[in-house]
N, C-alpha and C positions, 0 to 999 in steps of 0.2 A: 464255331459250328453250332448250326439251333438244331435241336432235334424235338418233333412232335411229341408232346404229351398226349393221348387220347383219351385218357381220365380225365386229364383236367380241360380237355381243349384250348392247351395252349402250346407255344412254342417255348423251351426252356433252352439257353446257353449251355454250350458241354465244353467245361477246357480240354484247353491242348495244350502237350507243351514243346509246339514249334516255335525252339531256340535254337535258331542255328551261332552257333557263336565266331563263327566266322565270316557273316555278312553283314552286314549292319541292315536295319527296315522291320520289315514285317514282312511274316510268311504269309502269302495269301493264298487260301485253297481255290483252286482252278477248276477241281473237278471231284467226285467222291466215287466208289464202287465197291459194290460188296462181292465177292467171288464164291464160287460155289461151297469153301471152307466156311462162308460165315463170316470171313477176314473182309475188315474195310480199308481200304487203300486210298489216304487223300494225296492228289495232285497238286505241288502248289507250285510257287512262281520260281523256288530255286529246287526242286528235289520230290521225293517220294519220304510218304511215312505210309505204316504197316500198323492196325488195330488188331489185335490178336489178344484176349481175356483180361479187356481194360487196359491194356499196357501198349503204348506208342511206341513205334521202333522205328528212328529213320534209316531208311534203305540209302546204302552208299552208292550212286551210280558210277560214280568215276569223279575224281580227286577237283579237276578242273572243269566237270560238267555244269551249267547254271542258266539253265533253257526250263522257262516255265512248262508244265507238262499240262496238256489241255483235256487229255481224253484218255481214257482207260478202259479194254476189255479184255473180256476173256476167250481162250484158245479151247477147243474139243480136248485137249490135253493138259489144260488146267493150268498152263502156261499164260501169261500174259501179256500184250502189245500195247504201246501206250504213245500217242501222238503228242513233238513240242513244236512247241516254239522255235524254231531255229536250230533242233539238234536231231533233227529227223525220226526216228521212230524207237524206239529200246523195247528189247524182247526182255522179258523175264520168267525163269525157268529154275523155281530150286536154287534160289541163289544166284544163279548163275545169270550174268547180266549182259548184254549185246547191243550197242546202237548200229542201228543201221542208219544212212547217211548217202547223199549226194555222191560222196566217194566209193560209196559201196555199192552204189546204182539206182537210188530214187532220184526221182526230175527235182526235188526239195527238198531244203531240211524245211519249212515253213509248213505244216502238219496241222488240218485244221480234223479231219476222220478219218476213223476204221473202222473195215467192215469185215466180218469174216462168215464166208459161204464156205459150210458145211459139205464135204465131198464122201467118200468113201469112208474114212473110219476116221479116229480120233489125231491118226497120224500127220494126217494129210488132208491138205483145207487151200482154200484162197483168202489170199489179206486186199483186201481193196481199201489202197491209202488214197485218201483226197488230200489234196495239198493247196494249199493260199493262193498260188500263183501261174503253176507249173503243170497241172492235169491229175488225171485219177491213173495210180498205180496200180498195175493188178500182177500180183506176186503169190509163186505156188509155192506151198509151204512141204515139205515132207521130211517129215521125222524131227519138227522145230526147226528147219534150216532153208531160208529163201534159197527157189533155185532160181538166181539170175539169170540164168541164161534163157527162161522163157520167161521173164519179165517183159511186160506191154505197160506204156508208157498211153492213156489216150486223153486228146486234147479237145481243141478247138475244128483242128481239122478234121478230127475223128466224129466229130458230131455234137461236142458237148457245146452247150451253149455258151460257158465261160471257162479258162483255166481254173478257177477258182472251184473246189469241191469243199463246202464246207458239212453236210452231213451224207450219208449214205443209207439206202435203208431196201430191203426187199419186201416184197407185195405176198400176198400170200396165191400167185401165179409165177413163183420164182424171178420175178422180174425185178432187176436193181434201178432204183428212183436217185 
């Protein structure tokens, strides 16, 4: 990781110590994000780490997970959703860790964004995942917990011009780009 100097106007190297010892390669960061704690949260190609007062903490997602993580944000509840590679989407809450998956009812695990529109209160929100292959998911959140059963899957016949959704973003007329 390079992080700005703005004293000295330059880029300086920061270690890390992403060793994971049970893969063999290098960790490569995929993505970075600071959450409203001030906490940075780097994305790499096998896992999560957690920067919290100088000190790296990798985050366990699950024993045999090893789906690069491409994208990371934040929830109105301080919660966070994080789009991979191949393992569909993982909520994180306090610990407390959830992927969601093809099985669980996204069109993909293949997670290229997320987007989260702001509803009523902090509880309750929209997750709009874009996915590699398969269309933009649009899933209601209430209380941290998708409710499937009014999940919308929309595609190519829905109007979008490719399955493929690689960013998401809204206009300042509420309108999703």
């Amino acid at each position: 990781i390079y992080q700005f100097d703005e004293n000295k106007n330059v880029f300086k190297q920061v270690k890390v110590p992403f060793q994971n010892k049970s893969r063999s390669g290098n960790l490569d960061i995929r993505t970075l994000f600071e959450d409203s704690k001030n906490r940075l949260w780097a994305g790499t190609n096998y896992g999560l780490w957690k920067k919290q007062n100088e000190t790296w903490d990798e985050i366990e997602i699950k024993n045999d997970f090893n789906h690069p993580i491409r994208y990371i944000t934040e929830a109105p509840d301080s919660s966070l959703w994080m789009a991979t590679n191949g393992g569909g989407i993982i909520h994180y809450d306090n610990n407390d860790i959830e992927i969601y998956d093809e099985n669980k009812g996204l069109s993909s695990n293949l997670i290229r964004s997320i987007y989260i529109d702001i509803t009523e209160d902090s509880s309750h929100y929209i997750l709009y995942v874009g996915s590699e292959d398969l269309g933009l998911n649009r899933i209601i959140i209430r209380n941290g917990n998708p409710q499937w059963g009014n999940h919308t899957v929309f595609t190519k016949n829905n109007g979008l011009y490719s399955n493929g959704v690689h960013q998401i973003i809204e206009d300042d007329r509420d309108r999703l780009w």
